[in-house]
C-alpha positions in Angstrom: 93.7 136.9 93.2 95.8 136.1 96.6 97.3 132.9 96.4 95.1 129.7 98.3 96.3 126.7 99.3 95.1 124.1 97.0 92.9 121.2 98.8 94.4 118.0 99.8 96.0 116.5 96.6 94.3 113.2 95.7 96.5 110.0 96.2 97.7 107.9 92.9 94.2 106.6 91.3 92.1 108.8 92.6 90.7 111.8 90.5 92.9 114.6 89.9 90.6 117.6 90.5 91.7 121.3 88.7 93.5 123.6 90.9 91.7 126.5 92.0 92.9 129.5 89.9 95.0 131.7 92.0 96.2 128.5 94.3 99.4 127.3 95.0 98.8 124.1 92.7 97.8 126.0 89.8 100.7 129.2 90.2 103.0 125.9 90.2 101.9 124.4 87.6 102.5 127.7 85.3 105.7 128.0 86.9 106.8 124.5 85.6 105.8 124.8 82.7 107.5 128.2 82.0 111.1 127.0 83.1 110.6 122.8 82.0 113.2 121.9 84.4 114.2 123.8 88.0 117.8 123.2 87.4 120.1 124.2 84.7 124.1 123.3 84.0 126.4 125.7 83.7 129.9 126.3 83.1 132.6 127.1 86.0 135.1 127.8 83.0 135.6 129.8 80.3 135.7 128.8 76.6 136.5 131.7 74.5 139.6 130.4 73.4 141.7 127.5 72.5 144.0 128.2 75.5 140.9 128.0 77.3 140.1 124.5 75.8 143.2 123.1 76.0 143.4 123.6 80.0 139.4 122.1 80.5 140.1 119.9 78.4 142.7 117.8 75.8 145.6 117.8 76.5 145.7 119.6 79.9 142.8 117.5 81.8 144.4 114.3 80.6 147.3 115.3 83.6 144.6 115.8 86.3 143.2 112.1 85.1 146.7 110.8 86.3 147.2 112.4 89.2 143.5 111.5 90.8 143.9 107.9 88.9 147.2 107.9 91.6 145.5 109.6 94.4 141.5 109.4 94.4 141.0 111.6 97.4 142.3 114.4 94.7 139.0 114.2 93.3 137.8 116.6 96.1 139.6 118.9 94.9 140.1 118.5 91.2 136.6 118.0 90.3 133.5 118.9 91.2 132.8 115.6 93.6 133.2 117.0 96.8 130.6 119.5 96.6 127.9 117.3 94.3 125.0 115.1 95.9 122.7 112.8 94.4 118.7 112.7 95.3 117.5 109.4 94.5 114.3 108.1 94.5 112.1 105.2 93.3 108.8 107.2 93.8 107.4 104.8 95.9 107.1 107.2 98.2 106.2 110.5 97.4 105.4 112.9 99.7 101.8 112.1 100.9 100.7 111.0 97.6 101.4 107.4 97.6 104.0 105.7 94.9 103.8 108.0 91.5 106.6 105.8 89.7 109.9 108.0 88.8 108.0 110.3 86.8 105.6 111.4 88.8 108.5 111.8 91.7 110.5 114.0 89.7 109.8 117.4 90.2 109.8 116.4 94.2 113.4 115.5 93.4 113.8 118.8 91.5 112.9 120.6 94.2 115.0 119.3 96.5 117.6 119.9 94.5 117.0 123.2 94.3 116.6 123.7 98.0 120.5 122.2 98.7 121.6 125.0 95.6 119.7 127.9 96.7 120.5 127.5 100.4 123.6 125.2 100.6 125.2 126.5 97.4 125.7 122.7 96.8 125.1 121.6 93.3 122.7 118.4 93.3 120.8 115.9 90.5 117.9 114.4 90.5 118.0 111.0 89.7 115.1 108.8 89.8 114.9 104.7 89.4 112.6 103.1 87.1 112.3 100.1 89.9 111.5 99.5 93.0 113.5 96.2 93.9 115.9 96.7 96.9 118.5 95.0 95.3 118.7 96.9 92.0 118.2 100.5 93.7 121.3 99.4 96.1 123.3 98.1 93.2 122.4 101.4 91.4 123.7 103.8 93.9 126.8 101.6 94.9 127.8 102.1 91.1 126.9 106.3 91.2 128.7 106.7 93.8 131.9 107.7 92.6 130.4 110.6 90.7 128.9 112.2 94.2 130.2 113.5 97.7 126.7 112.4 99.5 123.6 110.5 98.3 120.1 111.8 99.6 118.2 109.2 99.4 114.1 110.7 98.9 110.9 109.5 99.3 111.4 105.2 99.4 109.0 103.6 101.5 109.1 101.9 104.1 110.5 99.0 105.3 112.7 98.6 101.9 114.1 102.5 102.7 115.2 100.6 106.0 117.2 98.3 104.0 118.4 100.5 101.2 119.4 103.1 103.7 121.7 100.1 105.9 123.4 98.3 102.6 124.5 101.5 101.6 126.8 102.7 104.5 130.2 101.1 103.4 130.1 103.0 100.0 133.0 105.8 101.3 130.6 108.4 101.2 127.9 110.1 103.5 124.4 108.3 102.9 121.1 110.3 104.5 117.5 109.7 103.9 115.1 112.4 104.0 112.7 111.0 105.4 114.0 109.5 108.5 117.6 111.9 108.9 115.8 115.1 108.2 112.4 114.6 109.8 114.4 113.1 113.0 117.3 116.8 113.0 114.0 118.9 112.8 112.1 117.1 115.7 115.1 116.6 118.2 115.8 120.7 117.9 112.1 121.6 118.8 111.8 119.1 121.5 114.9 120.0 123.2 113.3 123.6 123.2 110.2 122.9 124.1 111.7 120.9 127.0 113.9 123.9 127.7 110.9 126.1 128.2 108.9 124.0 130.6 111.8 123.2 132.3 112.0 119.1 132.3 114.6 117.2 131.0 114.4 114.7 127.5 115.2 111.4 130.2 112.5 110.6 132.3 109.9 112.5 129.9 107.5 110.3 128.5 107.3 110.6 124.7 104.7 109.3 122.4 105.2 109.3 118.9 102.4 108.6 116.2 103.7 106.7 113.3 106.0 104.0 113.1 107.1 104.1 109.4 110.8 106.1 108.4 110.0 109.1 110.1 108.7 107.6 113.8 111.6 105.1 113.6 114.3 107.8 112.8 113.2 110.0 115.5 112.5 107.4 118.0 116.5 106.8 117.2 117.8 110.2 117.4 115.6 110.7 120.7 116.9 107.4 122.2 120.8 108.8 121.5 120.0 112.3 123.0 119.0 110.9 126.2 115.1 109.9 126.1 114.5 106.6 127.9 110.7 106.6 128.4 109.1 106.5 124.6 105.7 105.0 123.2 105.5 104.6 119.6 101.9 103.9 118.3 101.1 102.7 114.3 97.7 102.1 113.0 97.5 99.0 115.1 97.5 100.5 117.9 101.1 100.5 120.9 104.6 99.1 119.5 105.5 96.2 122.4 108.2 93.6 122.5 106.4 89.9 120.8 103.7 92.2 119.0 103.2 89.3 116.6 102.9 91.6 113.2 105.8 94.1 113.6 108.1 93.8 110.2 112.1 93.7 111.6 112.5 97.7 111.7 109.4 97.7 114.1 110.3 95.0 116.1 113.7 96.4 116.9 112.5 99.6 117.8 110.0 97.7 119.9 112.3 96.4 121.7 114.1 99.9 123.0 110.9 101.5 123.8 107.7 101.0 125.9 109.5 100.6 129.0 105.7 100.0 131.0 105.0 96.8 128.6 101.5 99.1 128.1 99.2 97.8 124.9 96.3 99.2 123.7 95.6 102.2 121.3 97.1 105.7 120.7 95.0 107.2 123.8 96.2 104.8 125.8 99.5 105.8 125.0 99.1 109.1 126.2 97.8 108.7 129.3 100.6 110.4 131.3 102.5 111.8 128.6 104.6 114.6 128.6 105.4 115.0 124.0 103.5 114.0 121.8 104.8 113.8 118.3 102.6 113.3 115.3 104.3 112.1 111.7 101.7 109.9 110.3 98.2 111.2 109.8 96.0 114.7 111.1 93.3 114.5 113.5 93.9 110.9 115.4 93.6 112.7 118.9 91.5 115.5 120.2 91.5 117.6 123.5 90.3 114.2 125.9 93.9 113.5 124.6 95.7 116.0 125.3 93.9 116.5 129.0 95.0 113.1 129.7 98.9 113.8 129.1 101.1 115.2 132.4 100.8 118.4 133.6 
């Protein structure tokens, strides 16, 4: 049978409904159950001799503890630090499912990892939190830190991913969040070509973006430092505006660098005029009265 795309998965607490046989949900399922774990350590070393363990290990390694002991930037290239990243996550957040707990987040983390192995040849663990309170998750990944060269953080929601992401930046090493970082790289690259090809530039185009959560906000930041200086973002309440009286702090700072026209009002009102529009909440919120009504 050719493989299907399974239905839309049902969120945490709702019934979960047997794949289709032949679909991508149940092909995966065999799949994880066949290799019970994506990932795998292995040796960089050999061990077929006592030569061999005397250099990986006692008494050889005990020299490379001094030296990066005396200088810690040798851990880049003593050990394996500088080319190891950590994918955290507190499954709050996980993928359009809602929050599955670490458990039900790991094989998303998994995956990931295997993505930055297959097609980064960087070697990165899972590692998923059994809490969901800011403080502890931060404390957490302050304390892993000197095992990794990067943290990725995955799948947190919003606003604590806001403040997870912020507390960590003085830790020495690179910090990104999916969510926001990654979502944000992708849409700035096809809107600067999409520009390109109708020929106007990113300032003075008006952009409306759907979804004010990590992804919106992220992009709305990466679009603001490229050059865009005429953006809309619209949440399930309707237009983000300066004194909107329910806007969490994220929101409200972000309101405060967009909606240069003051305009209220809901998601078609928004794009009245507009030249983007960029969707990364949920499917089917406009239709083709919406699009007509964007600039030529």
């Amino acid at each position: 049978m050719q493989p299907t795309h399974a239905s839309a998965l049902p969120r945490k607490g709702e019934p979960l409904t047997t794949p289709e046989p032949g679909s991508y949900g149940a092909r995966s399922i065999e799949l994880h159950r066949q290799v019970q774990g994506k990932l795998s350590i292995q040796s960089r070393v050999p061990l077929n001799s006592k030569d061999d363990l005397s250099l990986a290990y006692t008494p050889g390694v005990g020299y490379v503890s001094l030296a990066v002991a005396e200088n810690p930037e040798l851990a880049y290239e003593l050990t394996g630090r500088g080319r190891t990243v950590a994918v955290v996550s507190d499954g709050s957040a996980v993928l359009g499912l809602g929050n599955l707990g670490p458990l039900g987040a790991m094989p998303v983390m998994e995956g990931k990892c295997v993505l930055f192995k297959e097609l980064g040849g960087i070697d990165a663990i899972p590692i998923v939190l059994d809490t969901q309170d800011t403080d502890e998750i931060v404390m957490i990944v302050r304390n892993l830190a000197p095992s990794f060269g990067g943290i990725n953080l995955e799948d947190i929601s919003a606003p604590r991913c806001f403040e997870v992401e912020r507390r960590l930046q003085d830790i020495g090493i690179p910090v990104f969040h999916d969510d926001q970082h990654g979502t944000a790289v992708v849409v700035l690259a096809a809107m600067t070509n999409a520009l390109k090809v109708v020929g106007k530039p990113i300032g003075g185009s008006k952009i409306v973006i759907s979804g004010a959560g990590a992804a919106g906000i992220a992009c709305c930041e990466m679009l603001i430092e490229a050059g865009a200086d005429n953006i809309v973002m619209v949440d399930t309440k309707g237009v983000l505006y300066d004194g909107r009286a329910d806007l969490y702090p994220a929101k409200q700072a972000i309101a405060e660098k967009t909606n240069r026209e003051g305009i209220s009002g809901s998601i078609h009102d928004a794009l009245v005029g507009a030249d983007v529009f960029i969707g990364v909440s949920a499917p089917g919120l406009i239709d083709r009265n919406d699009v007509r009504a964007m600039g030529p």
